[in-house]
N, C-alpha and C positions, 0 to 999 in steps of 0.2 A: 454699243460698248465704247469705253474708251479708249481708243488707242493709245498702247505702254509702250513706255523705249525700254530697253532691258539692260542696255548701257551701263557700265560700272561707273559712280563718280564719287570724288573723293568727298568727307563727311566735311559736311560746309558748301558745298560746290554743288547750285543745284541748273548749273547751265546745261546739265545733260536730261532735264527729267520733261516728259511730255508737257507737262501742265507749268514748267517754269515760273513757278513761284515763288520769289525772293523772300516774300515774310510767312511762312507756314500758317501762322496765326490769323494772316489774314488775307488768307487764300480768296480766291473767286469762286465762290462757290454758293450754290440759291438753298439757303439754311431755308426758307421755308418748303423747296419741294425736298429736300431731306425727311423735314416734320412729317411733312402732310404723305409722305411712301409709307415712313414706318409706322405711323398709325393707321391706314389703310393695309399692310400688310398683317398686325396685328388682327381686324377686324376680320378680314379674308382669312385667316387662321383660327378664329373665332365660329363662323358659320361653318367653316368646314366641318366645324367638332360638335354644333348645336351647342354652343355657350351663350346661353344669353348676354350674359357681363362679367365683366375680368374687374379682379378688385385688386390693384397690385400693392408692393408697399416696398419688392425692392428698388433701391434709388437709381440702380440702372437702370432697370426695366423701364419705372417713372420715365427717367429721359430719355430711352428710346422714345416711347407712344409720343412725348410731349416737344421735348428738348426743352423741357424745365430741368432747373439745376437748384440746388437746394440742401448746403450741409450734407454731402453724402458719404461721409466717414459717417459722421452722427447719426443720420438714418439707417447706414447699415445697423449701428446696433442699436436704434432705438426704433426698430419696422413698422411700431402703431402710431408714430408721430407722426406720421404723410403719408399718404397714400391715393390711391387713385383711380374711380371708377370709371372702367368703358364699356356702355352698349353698342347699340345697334350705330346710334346716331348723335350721342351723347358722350361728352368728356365732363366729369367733376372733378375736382383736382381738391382734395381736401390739406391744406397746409398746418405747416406748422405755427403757432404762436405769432403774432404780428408778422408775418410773412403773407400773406396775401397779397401784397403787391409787387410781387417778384416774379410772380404768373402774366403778369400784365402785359398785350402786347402778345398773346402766341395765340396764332388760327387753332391751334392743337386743342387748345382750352377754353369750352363753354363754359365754364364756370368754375369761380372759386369759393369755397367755403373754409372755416376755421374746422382743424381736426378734431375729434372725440376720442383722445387719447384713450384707448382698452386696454392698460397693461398696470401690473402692479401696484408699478412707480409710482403710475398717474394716480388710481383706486385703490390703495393698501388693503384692509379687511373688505372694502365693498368692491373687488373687482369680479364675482361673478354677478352681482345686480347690473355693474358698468357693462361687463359685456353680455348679457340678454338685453338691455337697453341700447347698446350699439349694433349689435343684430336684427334688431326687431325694428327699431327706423331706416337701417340700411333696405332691409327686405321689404320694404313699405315704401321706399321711393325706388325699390330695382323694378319692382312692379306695376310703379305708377308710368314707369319709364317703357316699358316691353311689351305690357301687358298682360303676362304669363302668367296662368294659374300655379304650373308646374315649373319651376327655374332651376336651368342649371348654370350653376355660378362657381367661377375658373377663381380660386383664393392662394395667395400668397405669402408665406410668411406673418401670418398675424399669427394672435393668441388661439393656440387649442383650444380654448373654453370658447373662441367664439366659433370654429368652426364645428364643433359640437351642438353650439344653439342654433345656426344656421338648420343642419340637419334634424335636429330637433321639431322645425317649425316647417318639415318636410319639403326642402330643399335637399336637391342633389348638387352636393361639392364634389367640385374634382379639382386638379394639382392646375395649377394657371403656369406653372412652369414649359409645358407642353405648346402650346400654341405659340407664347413670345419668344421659345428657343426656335420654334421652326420661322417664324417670319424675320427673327434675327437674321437668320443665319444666309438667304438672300439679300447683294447689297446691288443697292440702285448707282447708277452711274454717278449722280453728286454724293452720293454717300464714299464711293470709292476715294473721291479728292480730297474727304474730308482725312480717311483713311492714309492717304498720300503726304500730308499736310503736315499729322503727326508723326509719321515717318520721318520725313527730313526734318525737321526738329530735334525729335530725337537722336537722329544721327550726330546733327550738329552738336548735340549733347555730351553724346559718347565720345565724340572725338575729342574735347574740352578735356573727359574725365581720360584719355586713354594721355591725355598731354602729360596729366599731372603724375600720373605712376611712377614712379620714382622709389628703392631702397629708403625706409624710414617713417613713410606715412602708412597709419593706420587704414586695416579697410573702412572702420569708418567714414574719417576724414575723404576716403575716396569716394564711398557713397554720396557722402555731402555736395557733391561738385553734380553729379547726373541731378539730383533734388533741382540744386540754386537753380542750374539750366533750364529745365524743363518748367519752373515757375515764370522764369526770367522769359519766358520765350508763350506765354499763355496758354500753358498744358496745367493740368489740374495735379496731378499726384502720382508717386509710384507706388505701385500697391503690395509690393515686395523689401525684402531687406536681402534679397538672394545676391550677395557678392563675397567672393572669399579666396584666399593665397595658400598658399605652400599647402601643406597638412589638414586644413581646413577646406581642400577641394574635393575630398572622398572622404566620404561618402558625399553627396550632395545633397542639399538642401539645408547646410547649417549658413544661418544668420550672416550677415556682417556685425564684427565683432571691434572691440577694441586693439587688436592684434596690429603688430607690427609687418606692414610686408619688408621680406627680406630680400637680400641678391639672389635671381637667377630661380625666381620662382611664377608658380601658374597661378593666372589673377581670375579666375570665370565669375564671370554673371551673367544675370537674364534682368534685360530690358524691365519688363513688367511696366510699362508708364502709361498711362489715362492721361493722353497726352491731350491736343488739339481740340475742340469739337467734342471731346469725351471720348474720342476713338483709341483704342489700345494699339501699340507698336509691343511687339514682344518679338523679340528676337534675340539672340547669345552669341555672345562670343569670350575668346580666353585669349588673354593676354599672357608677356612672359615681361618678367620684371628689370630684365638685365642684371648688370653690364655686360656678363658674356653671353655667348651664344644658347641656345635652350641644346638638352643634353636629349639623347637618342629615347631613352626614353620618354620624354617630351613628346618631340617629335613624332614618337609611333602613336602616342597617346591620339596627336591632332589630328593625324592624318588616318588613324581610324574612324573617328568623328566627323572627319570630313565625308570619307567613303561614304559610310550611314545617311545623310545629309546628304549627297548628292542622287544615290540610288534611288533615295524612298522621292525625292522630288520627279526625277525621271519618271519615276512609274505613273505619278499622279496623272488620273485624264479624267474629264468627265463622261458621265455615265458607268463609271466602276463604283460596284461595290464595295461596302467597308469590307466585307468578306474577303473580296477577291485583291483589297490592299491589304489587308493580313497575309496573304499565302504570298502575296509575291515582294513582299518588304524584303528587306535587307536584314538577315536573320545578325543576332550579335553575339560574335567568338563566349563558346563559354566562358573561360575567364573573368569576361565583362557582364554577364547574364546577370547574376545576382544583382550587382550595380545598376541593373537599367533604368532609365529613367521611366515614369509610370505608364507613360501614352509612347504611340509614337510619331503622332500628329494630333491634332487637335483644329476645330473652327476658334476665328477671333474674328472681334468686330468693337463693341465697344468694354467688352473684356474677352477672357477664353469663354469660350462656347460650344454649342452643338456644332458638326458631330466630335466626341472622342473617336480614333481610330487606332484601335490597342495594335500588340505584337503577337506576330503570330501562335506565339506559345500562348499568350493571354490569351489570345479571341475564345476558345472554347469557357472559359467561365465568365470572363468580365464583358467579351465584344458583345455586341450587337449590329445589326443590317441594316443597310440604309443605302442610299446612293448618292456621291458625291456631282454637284450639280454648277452648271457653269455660274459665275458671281458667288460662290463662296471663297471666303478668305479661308485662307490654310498654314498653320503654323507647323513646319516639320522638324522635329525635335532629335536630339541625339546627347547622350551623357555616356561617357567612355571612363571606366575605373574600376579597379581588381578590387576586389574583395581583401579587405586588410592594406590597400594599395598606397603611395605614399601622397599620389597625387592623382586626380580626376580632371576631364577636361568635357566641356560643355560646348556644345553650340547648337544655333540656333536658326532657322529663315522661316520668315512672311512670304504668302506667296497669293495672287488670285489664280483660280480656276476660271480659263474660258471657256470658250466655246470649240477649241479647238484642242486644248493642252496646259498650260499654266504658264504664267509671267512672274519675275520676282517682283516682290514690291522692294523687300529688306537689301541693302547693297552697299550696307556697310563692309569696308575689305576684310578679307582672310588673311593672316599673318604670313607674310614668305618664308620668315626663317623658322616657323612651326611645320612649314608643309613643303620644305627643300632638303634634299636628299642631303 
């Protein structure tokens, strides 16, 4: 493991962090034994379950297995454009349109081919002959690859029709979701740095964005400052617009908007950023707008959100169940109940991920069991705001799971004058 300092330092200021790295971007870190864990762990996740081959298509998954990168806004919503076959022993990495040489150069990939777009857009009237002819050569080289009479094949996000003609041509499909969340969800020691990497970055980010707050600027316009940052420093995208003032804090989850922040109001957002390496930083925190002091209720607001936040980290250890972090969370005052935010931790890695770890009121319909395992990342969440309430407060920490108890990763500061008597 790596050893972490757990040290506070201020955002920009990375002289207190283990791995002391001035450019996040361009950290010390062996991107190829990254590659070559997470497609081995996928694989290892694969035989566990008797998957012959995983056909994936979303573009994270893709750059787990590979750390190819490739238009992945566009790939999210166009899933039959890329995508990507693993056996036993084989990677084919089917691309998009004149992109085949952007593969070039990764141990991860045996092979590139041009994609057979399966979807509408690509086929208009002829898209069920497109995909039983993309089925029927997929299943003809998964075969030639495995040698299985019988295949069972882990599919992703493509076209219904074609997972219909897969089955059809008596193949057994099952959800590929399953096996890349579980190998996700352990992270290897250079995956951790990568991890760390876009962290401070990010931080560095937020503190830029926490400079410019000021009576008068829209939250857009304050949005735009985390963006520039987080480009400016070679992180990829924030996958969220969750930033919002005064009245616009409660309920949460509405947008940033064109709104004016005003004096002596609460600024919350959530990180959300696909920073570094492709590694996700998500962490919250709520800002208070000035010029004067934040008012009592404020105050109770932050410092309830703090308690939540510190409790439910306290309790984290490994080898607990998600069960047994339900019963022993940090239950939240009715008042704020209806408000709560949906989780009340969550895994992240190169976005949110397995496990969700509900509240204890949720667990009996939504939870499920599991056991929280040393090398998972853990985001512990808290949203504090009355029903009909004028304002809501948010925050948010990153954290690893060792082998002994958890370390923060997130150490961007807590506001004094939100959390002083």
């Amino acid at each position: 493991m790596i050893e972490w300092h757990s040290e506070e330092h201020e955002p920009g200021d990375l002289s207190g962090l283990s791995l002391h790295e001035k450019a996040p971007e361009s950290a010390g870190i062996d991107l190829r034994a990254v590659r070559l864990y997470r497609l081995g762990r996928v694989r290892r996740e694969m035989k566990n379950r008797d998957i012959h081959a995983l056909i994936l298509s979303d573009s994270i998954n893709i750059r787990y297995a590979t750390g190819t990168r490739n238009m992945q806004i566009f790939s999210a919503r166009n899933a039959a454009s890329r995508y990507l076959l693993i056996s036993e022993d084989k990677t084919i990495l089917y691309e998009f349109t004149g992109c085949m040489h952007l593969a070039e150069g990764f141990e991860t990939v045996d092979e590139v081919r041009p994609a057979e777009t399966a979807s509408f857009v690509a086929a208009g009237p002829d898209i069920a002959v497109r995909e039983r002819k993309w089925a029927k050569e997929m299943l003809a080289l998964i075969r030639s690859l495995v040698g299985e009479s019988r295949l069972t094949i882990g599919l992703e996000r493509m076209n219904a029709g074609v997972a219909i003609e897969m089955a059809a041509q008596g193949v057994r499909v099952v959800d590929a979701q399953e096996p890349v969340e579980m190998a996700r969800s352990i992270k290897s020691d250079e995956e951790l740095k990568c991890i760390l990497a876009s962290l401070q970055a990010t931080e560095r980010a937020v503190g830029v964005l926490q400079e410019n707050i000021r009576p008068g600027i829209t939250e857009n316009e304050l949005w735009s400052v985390l963006h520039q940052q987080i480009i400016a420093m070679n992180g990829d995208y924030v996958e969220t617009r969750l930033l919002n003032s005064g009245p616009r804090t409660n309920p949460w989850f509405l947008e940033s908007s064109s709104r004016t922040i005003g004096p002596n109001e609460l600024i919350g957002f959530d990180t959300d950023v696909v920073g570094c390496h492709g590694y996700y930083t998500d962490f919250s925190r709520t800002f208070h707008s000035g010029p004067d002091m934040p008012t009592e209720t404020q105050k109770t607001l932050y410092k309830t959100a703090y308690e939540q936040i510190q409790h439910n980290i306290d309790i984290l250890e490994p080898g607990m169940s998600f069960r047994e972090y339900a019963d022993r969370a940090w239950n939240i005052p009715d008042k704020y109940h209806s408000n709560r935010y949906y989780l009340s931790s969550h895994g992240v890695g190169m976005t949110g991920e397995y496990p969700y770890l509900y509240h204890h009121a949720d667990f009996p319909e939504a939870g499920y069991d599991g056991v929280i395992l040393p090398n998972m990342t853990i985001c512990v969440e808290s949203y504090i705001g009355e029903e009909g309430g004028h304002e809501g407060l948010k925050l948010e920490e990153q954290l690893l799971v060792t082998e002994h108890g958890t370390e923060l990763l997130s150490n961007y500061p807590f506001e004094e004058d939100l959390l002083g008597d």
